[in-house]
GUDO-484158 format. One record per atom (N, C-alpha, C): residue number from 1; residue in three letters; atom name; y, x negated, z negated. Coordinates in nm, 4 decimals. Layout:
# residues N
<voro><i>NUM</i><aa>ALA</aa><at>CA</at><y>Y</y><x>X</x><z>Z</z></voro>
...
//
This chain:
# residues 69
<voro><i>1</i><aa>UNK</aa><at>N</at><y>1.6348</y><x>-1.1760</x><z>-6.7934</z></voro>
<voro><i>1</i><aa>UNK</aa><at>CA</at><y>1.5524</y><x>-1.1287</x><z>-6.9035</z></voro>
<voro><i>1</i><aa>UNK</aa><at>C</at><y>1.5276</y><x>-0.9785</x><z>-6.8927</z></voro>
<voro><i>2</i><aa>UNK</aa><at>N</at><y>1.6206</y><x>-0.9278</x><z>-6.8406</z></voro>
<voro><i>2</i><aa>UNK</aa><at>CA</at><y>1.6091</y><x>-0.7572</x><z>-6.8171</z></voro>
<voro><i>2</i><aa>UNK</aa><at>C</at><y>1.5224</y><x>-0.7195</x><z>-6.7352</z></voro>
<voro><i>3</i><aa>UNK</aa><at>N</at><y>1.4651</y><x>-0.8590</x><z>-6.6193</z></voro>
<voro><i>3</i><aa>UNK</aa><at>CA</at><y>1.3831</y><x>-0.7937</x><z>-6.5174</z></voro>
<voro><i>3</i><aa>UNK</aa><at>C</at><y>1.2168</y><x>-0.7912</x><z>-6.6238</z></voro>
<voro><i>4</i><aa>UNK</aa><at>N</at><y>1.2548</y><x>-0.8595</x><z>-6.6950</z></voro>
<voro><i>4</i><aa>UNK</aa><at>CA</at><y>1.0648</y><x>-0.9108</x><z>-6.7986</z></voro>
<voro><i>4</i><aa>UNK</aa><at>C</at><y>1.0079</y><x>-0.8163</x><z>-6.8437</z></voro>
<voro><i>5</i><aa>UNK</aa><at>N</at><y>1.1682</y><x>-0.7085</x><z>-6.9060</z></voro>
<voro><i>5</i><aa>UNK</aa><at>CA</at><y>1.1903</y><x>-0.6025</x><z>-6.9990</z></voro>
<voro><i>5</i><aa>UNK</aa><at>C</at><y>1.0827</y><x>-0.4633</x><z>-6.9121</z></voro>
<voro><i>6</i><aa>UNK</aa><at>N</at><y>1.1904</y><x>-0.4426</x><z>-6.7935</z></voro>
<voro><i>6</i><aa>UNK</aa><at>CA</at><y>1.1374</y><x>-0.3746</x><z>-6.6727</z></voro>
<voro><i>6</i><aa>UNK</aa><at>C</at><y>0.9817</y><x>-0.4098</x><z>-6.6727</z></voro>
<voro><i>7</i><aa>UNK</aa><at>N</at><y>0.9425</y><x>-0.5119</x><z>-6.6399</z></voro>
<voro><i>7</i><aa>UNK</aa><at>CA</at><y>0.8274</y><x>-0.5079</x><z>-6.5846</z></voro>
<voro><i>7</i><aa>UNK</aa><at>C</at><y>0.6772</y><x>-0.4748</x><z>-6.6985</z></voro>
<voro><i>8</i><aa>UNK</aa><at>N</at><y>0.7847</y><x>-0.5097</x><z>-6.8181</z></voro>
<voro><i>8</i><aa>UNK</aa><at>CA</at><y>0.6872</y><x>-0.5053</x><z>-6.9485</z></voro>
<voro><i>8</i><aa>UNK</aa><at>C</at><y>0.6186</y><x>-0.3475</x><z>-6.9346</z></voro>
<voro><i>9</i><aa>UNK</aa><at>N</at><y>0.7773</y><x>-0.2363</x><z>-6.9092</z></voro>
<voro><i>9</i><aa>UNK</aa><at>CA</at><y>0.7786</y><x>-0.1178</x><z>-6.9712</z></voro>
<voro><i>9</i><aa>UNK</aa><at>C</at><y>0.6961</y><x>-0.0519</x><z>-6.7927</z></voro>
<voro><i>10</i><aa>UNK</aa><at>N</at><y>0.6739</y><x>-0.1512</x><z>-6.7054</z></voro>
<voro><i>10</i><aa>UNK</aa><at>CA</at><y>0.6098</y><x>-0.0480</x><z>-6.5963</z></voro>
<voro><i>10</i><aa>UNK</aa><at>C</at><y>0.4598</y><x>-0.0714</x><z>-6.6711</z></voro>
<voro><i>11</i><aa>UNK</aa><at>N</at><y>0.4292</y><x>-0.2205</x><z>-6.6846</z></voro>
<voro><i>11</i><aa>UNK</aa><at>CA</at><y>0.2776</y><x>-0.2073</x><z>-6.7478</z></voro>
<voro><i>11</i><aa>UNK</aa><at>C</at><y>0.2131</y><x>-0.0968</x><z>-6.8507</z></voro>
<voro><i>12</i><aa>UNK</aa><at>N</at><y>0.3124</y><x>-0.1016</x><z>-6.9530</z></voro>
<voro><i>12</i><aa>UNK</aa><at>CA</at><y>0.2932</y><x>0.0202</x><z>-7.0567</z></voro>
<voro><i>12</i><aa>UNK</aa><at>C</at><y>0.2488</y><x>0.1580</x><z>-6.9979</z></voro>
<voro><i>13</i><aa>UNK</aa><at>N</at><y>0.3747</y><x>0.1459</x><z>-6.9262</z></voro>
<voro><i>13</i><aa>UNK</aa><at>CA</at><y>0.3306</y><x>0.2996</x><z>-6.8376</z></voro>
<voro><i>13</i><aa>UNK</aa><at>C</at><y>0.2353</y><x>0.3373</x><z>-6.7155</z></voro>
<voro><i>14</i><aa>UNK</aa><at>N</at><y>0.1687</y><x>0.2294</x><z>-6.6541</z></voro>
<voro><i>14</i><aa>UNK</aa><at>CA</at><y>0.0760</y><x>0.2540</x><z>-6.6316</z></voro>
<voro><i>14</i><aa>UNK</aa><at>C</at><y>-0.0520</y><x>0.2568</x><z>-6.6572</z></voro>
<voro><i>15</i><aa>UNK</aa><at>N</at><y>-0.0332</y><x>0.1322</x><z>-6.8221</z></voro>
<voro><i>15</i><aa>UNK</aa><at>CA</at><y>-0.1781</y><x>0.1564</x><z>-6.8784</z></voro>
<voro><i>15</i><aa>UNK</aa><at>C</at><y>-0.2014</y><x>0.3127</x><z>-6.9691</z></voro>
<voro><i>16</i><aa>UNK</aa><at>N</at><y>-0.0633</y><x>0.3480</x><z>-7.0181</z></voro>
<voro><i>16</i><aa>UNK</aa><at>CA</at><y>-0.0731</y><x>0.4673</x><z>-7.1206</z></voro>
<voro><i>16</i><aa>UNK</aa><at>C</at><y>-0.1435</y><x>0.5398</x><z>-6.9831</z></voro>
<voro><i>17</i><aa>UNK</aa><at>N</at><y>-0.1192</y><x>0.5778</x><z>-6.8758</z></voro>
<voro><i>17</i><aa>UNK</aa><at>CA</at><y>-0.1223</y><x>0.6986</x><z>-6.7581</z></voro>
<voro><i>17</i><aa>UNK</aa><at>C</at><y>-0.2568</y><x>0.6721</x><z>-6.7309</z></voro>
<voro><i>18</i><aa>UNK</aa><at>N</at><y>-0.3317</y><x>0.5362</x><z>-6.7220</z></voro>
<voro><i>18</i><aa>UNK</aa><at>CA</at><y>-0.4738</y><x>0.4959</x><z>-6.7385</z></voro>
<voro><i>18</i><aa>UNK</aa><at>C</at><y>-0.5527</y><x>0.5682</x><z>-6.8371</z></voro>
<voro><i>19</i><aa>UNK</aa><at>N</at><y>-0.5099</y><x>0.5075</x><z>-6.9362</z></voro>
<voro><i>19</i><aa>UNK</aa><at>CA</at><y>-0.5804</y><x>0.5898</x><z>-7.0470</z></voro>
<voro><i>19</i><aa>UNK</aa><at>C</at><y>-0.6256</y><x>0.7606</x><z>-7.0089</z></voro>
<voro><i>20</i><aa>UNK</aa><at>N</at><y>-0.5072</y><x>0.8167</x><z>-7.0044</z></voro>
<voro><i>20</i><aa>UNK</aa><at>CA</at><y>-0.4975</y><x>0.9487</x><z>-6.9937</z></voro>
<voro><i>20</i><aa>UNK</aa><at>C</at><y>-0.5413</y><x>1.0238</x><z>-6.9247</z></voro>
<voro><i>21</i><aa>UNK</aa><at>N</at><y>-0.5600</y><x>0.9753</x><z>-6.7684</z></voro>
<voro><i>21</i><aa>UNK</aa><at>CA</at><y>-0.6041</y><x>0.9946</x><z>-6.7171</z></voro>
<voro><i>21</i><aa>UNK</aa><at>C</at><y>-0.7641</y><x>0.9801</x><z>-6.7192</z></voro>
<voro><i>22</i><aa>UNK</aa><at>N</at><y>-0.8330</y><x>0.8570</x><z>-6.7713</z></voro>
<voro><i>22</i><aa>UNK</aa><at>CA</at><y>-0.9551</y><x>0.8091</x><z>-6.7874</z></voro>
<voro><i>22</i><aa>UNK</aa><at>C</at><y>-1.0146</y><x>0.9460</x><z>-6.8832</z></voro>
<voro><i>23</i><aa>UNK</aa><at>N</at><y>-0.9370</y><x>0.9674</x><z>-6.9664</z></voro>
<voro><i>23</i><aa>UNK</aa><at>CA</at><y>-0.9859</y><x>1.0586</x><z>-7.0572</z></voro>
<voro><i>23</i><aa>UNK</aa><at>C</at><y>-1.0428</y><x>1.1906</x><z>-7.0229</z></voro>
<voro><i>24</i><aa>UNK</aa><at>N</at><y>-0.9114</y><x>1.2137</x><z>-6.9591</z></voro>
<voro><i>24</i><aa>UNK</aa><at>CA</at><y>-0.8944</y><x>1.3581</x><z>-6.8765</z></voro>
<voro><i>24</i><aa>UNK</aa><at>C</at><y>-1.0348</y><x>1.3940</x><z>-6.8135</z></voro>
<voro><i>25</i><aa>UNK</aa><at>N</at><y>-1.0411</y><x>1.2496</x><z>-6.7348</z></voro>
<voro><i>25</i><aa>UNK</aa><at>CA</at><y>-1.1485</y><x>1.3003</x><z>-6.6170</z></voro>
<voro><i>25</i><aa>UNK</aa><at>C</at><y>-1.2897</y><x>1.3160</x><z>-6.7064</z></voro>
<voro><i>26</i><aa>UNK</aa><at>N</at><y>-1.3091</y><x>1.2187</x><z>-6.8504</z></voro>
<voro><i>26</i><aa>UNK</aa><at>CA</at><y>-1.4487</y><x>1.2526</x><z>-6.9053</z></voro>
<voro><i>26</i><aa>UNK</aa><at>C</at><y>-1.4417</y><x>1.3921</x><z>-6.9267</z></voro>
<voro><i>27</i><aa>UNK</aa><at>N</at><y>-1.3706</y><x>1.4567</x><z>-6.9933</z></voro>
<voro><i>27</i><aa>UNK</aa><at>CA</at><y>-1.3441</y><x>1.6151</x><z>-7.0196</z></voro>
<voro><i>27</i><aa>UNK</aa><at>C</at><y>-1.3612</y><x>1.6708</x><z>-6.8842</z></voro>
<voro><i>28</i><aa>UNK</aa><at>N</at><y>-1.2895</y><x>1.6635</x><z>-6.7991</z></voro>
<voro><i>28</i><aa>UNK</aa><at>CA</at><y>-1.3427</y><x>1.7465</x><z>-6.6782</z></voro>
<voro><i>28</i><aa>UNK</aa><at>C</at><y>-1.5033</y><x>1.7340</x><z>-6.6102</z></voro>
<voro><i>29</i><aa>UNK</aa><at>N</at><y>-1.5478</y><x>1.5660</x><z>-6.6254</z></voro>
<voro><i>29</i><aa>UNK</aa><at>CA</at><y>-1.6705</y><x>1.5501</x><z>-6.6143</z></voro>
<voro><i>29</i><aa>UNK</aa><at>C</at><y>-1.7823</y><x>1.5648</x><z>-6.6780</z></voro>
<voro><i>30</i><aa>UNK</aa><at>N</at><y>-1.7279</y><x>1.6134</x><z>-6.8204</z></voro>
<voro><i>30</i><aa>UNK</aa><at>CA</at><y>-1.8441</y><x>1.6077</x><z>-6.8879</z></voro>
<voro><i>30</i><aa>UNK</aa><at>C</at><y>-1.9298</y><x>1.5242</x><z>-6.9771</z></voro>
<voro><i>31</i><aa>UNK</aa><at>N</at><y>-1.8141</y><x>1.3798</x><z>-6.9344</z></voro>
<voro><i>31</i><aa>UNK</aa><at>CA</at><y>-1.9011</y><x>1.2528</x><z>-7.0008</z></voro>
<voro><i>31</i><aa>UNK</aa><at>C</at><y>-1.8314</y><x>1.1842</x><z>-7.1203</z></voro>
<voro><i>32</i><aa>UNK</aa><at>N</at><y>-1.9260</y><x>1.1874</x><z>-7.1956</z></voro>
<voro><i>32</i><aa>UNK</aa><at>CA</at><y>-1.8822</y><x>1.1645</x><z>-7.3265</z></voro>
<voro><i>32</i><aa>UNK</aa><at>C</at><y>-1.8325</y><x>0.9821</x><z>-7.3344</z></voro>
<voro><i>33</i><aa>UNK</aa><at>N</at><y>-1.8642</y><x>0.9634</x><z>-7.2299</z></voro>
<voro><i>33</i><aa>UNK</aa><at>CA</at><y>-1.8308</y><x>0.7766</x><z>-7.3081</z></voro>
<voro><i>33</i><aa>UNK</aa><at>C</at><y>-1.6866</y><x>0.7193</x><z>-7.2212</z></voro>
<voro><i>34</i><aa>UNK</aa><at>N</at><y>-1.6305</y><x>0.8746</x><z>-7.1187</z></voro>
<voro><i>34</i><aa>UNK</aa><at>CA</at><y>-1.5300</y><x>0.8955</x><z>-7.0827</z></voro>
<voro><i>34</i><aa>UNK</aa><at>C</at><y>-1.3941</y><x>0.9046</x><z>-7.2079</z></voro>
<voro><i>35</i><aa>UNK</aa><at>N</at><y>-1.4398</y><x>1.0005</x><z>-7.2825</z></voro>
<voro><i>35</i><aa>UNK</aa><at>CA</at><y>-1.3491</y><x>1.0689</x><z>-7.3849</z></voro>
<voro><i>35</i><aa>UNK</aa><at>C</at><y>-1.3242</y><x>1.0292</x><z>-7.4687</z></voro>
<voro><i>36</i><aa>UNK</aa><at>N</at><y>-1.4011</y><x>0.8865</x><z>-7.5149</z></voro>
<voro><i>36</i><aa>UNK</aa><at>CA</at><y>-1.3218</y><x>0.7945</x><z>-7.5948</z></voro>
<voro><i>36</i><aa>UNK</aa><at>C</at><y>-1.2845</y><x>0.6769</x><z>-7.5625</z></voro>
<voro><i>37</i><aa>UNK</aa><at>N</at><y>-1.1911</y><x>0.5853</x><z>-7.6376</z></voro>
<voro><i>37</i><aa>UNK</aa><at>CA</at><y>-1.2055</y><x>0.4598</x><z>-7.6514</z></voro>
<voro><i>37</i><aa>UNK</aa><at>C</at><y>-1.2824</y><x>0.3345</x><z>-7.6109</z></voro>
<voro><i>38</i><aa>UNK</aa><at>N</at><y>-1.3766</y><x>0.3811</x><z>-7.7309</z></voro>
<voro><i>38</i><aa>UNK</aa><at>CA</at><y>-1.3779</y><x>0.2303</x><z>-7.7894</z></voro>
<voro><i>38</i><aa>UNK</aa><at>C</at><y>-1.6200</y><x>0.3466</x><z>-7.7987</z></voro>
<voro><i>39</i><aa>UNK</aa><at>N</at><y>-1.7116</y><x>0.2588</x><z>-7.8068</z></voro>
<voro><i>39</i><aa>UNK</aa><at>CA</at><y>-1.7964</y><x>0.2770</x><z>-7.8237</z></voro>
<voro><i>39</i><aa>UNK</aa><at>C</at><y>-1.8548</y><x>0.3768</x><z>-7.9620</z></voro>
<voro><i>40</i><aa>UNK</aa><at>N</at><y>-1.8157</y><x>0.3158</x><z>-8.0750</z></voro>
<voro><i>40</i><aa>UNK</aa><at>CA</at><y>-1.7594</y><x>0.4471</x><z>-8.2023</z></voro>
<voro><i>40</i><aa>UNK</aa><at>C</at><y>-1.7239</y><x>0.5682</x><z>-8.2446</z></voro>
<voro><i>41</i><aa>UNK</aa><at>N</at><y>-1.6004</y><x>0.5303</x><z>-8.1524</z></voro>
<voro><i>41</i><aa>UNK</aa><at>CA</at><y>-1.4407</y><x>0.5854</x><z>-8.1873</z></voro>
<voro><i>41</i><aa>UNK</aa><at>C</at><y>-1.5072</y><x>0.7699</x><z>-8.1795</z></voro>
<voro><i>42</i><aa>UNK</aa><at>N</at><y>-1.4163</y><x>0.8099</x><z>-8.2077</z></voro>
<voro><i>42</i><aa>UNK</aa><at>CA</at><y>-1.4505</y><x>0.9834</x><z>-8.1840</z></voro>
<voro><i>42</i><aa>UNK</aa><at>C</at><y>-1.3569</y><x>1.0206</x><z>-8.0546</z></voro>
<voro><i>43</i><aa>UNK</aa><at>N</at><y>-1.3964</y><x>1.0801</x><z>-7.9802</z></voro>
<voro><i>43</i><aa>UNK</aa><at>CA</at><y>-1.3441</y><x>1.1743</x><z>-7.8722</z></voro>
<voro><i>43</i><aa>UNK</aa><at>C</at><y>-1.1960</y><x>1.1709</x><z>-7.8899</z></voro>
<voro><i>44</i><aa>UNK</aa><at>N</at><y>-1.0950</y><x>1.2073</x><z>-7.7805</z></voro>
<voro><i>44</i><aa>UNK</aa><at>CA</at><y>-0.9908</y><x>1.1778</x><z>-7.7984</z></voro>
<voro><i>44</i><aa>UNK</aa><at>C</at><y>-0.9751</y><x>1.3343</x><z>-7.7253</z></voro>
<voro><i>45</i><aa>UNK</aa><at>N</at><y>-0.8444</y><x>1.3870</x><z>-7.7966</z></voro>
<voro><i>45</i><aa>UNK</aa><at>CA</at><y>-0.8892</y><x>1.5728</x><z>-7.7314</z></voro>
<voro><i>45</i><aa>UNK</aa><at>C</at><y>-0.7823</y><x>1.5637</x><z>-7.5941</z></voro>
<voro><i>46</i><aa>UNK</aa><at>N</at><y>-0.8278</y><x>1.7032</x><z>-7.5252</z></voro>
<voro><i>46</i><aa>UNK</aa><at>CA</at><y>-0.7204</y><x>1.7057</x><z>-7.3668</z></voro>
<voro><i>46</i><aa>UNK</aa><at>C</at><y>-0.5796</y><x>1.6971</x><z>-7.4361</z></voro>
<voro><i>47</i><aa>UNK</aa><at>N</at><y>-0.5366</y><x>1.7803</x><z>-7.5186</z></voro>
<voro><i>47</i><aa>UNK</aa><at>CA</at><y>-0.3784</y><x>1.7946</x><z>-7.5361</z></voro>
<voro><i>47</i><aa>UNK</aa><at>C</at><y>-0.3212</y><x>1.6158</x><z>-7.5977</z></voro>
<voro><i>48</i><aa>UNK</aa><at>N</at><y>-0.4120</y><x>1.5403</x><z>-7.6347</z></voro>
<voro><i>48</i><aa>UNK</aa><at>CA</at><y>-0.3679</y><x>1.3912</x><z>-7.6487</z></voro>
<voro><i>48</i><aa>UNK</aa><at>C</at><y>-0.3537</y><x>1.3559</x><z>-7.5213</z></voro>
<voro><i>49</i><aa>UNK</aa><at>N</at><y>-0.4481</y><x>1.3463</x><z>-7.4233</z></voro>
<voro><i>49</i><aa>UNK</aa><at>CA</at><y>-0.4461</y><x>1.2597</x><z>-7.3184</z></voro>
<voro><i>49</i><aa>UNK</aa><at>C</at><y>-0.3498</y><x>1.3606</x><z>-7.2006</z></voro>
<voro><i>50</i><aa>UNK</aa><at>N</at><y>-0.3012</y><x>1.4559</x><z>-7.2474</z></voro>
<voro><i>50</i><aa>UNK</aa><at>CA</at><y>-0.1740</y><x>1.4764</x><z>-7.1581</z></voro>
<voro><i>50</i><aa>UNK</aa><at>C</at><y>-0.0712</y><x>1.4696</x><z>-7.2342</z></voro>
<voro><i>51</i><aa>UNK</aa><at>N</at><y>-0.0748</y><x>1.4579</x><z>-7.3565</z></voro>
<voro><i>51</i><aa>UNK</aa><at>CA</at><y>0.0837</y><x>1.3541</x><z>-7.3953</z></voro>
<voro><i>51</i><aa>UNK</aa><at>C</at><y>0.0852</y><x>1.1913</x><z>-7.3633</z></voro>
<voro><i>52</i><aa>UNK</aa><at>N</at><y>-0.0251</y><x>1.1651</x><z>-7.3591</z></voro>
<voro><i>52</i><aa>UNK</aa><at>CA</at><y>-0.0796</y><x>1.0397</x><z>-7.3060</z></voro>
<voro><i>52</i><aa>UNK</aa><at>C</at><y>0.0026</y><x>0.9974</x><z>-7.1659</z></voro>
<voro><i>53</i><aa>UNK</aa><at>N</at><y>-0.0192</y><x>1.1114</x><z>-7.0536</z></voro>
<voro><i>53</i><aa>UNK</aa><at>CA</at><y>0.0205</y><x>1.1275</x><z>-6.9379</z></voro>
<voro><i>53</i><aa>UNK</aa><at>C</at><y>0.1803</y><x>1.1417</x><z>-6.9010</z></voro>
<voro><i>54</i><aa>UNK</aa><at>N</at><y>0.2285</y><x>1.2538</x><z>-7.0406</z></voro>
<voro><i>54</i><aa>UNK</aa><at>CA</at><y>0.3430</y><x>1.3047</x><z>-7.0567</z></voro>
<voro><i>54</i><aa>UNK</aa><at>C</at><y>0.4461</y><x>1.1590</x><z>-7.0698</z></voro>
<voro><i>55</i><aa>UNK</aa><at>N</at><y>0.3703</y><x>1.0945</x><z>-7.1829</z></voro>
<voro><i>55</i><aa>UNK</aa><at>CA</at><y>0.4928</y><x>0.9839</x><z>-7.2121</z></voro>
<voro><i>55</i><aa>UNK</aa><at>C</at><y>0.5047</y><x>0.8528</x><z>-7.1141</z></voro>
<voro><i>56</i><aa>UNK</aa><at>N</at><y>0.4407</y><x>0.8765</x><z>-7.0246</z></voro>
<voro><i>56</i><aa>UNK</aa><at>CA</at><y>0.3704</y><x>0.7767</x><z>-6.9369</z></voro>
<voro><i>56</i><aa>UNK</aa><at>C</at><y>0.4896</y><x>0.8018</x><z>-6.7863</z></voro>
<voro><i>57</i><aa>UNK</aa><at>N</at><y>0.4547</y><x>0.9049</x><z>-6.7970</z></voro>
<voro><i>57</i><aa>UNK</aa><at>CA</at><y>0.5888</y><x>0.9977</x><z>-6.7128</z></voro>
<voro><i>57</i><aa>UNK</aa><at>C</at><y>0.7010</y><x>0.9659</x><z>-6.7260</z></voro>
<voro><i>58</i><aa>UNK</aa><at>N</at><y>0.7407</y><x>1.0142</x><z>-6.8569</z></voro>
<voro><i>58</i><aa>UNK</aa><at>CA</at><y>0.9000</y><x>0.9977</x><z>-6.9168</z></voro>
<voro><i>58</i><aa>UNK</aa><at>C</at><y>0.9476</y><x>0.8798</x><z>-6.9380</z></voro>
<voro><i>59</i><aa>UNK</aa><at>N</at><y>0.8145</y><x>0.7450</x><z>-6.9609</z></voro>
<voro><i>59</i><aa>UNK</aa><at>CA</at><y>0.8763</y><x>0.6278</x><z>-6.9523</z></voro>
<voro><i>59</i><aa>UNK</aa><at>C</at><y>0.9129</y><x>0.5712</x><z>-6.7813</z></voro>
<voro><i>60</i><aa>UNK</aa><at>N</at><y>0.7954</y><x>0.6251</x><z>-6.7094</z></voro>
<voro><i>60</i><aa>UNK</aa><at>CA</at><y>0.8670</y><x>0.5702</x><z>-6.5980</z></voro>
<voro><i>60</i><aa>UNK</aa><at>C</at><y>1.0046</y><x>0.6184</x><z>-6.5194</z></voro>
<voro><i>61</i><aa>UNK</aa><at>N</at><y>1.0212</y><x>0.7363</x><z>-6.5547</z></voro>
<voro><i>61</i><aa>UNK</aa><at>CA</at><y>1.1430</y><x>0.8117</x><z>-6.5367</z></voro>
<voro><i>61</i><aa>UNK</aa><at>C</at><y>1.2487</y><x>0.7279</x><z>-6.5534</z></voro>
<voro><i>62</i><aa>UNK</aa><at>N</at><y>1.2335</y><x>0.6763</x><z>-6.7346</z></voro>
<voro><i>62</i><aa>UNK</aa><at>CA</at><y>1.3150</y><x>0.5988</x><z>-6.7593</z></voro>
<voro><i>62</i><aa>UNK</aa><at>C</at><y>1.3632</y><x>0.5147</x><z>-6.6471</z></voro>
<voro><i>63</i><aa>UNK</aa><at>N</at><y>1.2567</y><x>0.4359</x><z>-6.6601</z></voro>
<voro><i>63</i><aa>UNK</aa><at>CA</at><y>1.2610</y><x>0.3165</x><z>-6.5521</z></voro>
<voro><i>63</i><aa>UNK</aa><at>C</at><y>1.3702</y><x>0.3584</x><z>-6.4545</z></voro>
<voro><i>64</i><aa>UNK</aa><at>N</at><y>1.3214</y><x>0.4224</x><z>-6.3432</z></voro>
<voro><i>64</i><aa>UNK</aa><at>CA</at><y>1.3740</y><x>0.4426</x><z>-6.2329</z></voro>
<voro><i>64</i><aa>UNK</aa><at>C</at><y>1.5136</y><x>0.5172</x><z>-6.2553</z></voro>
<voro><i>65</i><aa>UNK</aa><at>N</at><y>1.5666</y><x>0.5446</x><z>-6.3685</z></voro>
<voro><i>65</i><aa>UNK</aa><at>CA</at><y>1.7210</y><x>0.5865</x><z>-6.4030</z></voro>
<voro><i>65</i><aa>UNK</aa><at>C</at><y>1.7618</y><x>0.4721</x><z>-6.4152</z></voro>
<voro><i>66</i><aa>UNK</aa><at>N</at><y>1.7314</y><x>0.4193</x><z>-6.5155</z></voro>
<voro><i>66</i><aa>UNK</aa><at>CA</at><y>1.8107</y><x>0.2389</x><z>-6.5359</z></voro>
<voro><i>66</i><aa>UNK</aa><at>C</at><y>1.8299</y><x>0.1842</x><z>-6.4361</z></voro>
<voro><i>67</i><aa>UNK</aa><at>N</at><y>1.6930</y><x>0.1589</x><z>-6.3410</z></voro>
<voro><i>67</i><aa>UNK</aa><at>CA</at><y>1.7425</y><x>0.1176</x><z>-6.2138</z></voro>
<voro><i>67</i><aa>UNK</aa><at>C</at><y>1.8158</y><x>0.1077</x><z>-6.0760</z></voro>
<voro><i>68</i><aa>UNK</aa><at>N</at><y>1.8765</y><x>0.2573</x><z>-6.1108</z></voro>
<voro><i>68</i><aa>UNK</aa><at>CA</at><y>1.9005</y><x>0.3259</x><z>-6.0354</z></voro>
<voro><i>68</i><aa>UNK</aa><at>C</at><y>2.0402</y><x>0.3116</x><z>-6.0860</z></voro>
<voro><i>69</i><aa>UNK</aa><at>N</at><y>2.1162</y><x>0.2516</x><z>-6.1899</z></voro>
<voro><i>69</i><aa>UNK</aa><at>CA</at><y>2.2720</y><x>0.2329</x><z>-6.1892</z></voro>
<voro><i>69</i><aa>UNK</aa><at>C</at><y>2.3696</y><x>0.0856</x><z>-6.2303</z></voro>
//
């Protein structure tokens, strides 16, 4: 059951690092249908989508400590 757990928390962390990244790059590119969501939604700002990145990080960190004992 611990391996399900693992594999749950790599998905998380690579979709949060998706996101964040996706974002990132509309801001660097310029394109607005980059920087959000959802078609609606309002812009999502840089300092979100690098905590976006940040926690995306620290969860996989996680990961690879747990696994690692």
């Amino acid at each position: 059951m611990t391996e399900r757990f693992v594999k749950a928390s790599r998905l998380c962390a690579v979709s949060v690092a998706a996101i964040g990244v996706t974002v990132l790059s509309g801001w660097l590119a310029g394109l607005d249908a980059l920087k959000s969501i959802g078609l609606d939604a309002e812009s999502m700002k840089v300092n979100t989508a690098l905590g976006l990145l940040a926690a995306a990080v620290c969860l996989a960190a996680l990961i690879l400590i747990r696994r690692s004992k």
